[in-house]
C-alpha positions in Angstrom: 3.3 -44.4 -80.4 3.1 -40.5 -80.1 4.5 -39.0 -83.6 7.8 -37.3 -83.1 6.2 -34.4 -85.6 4.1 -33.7 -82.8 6.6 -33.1 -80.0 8.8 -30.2 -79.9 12.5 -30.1 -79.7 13.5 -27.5 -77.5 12.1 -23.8 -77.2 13.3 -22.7 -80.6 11.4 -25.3 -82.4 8.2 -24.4 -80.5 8.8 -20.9 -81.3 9.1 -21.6 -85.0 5.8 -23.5 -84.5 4.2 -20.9 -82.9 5.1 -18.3 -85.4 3.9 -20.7 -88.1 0.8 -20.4 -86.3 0.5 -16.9 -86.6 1.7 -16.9 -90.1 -1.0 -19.0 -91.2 -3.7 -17.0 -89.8 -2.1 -13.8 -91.1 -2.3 -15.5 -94.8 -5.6 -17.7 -94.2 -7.6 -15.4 -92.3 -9.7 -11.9 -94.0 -10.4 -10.6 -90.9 -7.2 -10.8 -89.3 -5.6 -9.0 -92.2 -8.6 -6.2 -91.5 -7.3 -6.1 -88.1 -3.7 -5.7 -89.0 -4.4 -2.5 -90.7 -7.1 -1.1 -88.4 -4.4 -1.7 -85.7 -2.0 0.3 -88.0 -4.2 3.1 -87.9 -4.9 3.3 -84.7 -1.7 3.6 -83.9 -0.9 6.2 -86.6 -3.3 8.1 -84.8 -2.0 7.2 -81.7 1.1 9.0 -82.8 -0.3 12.1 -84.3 -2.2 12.6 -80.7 1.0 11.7 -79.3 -0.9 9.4 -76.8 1.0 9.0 -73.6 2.5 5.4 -72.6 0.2 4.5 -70.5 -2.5 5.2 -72.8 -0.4 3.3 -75.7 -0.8 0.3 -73.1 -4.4 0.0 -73.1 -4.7 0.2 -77.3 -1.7 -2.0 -77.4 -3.6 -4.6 -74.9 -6.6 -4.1 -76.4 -5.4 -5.2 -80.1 -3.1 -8.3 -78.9 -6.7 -9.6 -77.2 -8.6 -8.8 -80.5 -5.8 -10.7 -82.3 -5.5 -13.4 -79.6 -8.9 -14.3 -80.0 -8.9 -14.2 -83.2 -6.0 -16.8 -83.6 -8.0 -18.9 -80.9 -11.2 -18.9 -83.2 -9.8 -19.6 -86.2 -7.6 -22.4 -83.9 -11.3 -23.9 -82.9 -13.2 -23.8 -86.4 -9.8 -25.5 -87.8 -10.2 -28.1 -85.6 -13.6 -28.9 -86.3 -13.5 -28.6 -89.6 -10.8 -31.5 -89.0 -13.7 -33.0 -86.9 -16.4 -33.4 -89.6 -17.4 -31.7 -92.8 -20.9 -32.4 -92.1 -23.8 -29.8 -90.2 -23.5 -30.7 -87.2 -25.7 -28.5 -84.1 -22.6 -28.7 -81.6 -19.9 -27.9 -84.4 -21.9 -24.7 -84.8 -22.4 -23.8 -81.6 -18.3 -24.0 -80.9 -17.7 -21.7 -84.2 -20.1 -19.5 -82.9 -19.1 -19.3 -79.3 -15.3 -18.6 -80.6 -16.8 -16.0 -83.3 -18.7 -14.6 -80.7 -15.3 -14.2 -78.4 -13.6 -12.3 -81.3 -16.8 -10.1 -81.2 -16.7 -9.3 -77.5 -12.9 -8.4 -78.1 -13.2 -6.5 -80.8 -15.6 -4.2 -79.2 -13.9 -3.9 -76.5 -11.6 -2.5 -78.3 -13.3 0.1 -80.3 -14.4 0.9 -76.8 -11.1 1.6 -75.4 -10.0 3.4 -78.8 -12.8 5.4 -78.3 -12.3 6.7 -75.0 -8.8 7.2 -75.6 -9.1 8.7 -79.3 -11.3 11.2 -78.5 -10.6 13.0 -75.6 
């Protein structure tokens, strides 16, 4: 039998889940909170260059996929950490693969910032 924990009510209760979600990797997670305030910046900057909407888009996309795969990385390594707390070769290789996806987004963001900051 399924545990009723695991089920959600209706769309409010999934919310506060999902929210709970993000609240834990805000408080868990270094590099998200490094994130949060290099995403603060930018868009300080943003401002002072008074960016134009469409370019406020692209660094607005840009950090919700850095922050999206960060939440799914640290998503992976919590569940495998669940899994075993023994070295294991295919444990590493899915930390690293989701590491690596946080990587790839965050330079694709200092890309974007890039050619948008300094026009």
């Amino acid at each position: 039998m399924e545990d009723e924990r695991l089920k959600n009510k209706n769309f409010w209760d999934a919310l506060k889940k999902a929210l709970n979600g993000i609240w834990y990797g805000i408080k868990t997670q270094r590099n998200i909170k490094i994130q949060i305030i290099v995403s603060i910046i930018v868009i300080i900057v943003g401002i002072y260059l008074k960016l134009n909407v469409t370019q406020f888009i692209f660094i607005t996309i840009s950090i919700m996929i850095v922050f999206i795969a960060e939440m799914i990385n640290t998503a992976i390594e919590t569940a495998v950490n669940l899994y075993t707390d023994k070295y294991h070769e295919l444990a590493k290789i899915a930390k690293d693969v989701a590491a690596g996806a946080v990587v790839l987004a965050a330079i694709n963001a200092i890309i974007i910032a890039i050619l948008i900051l300094c026009q």
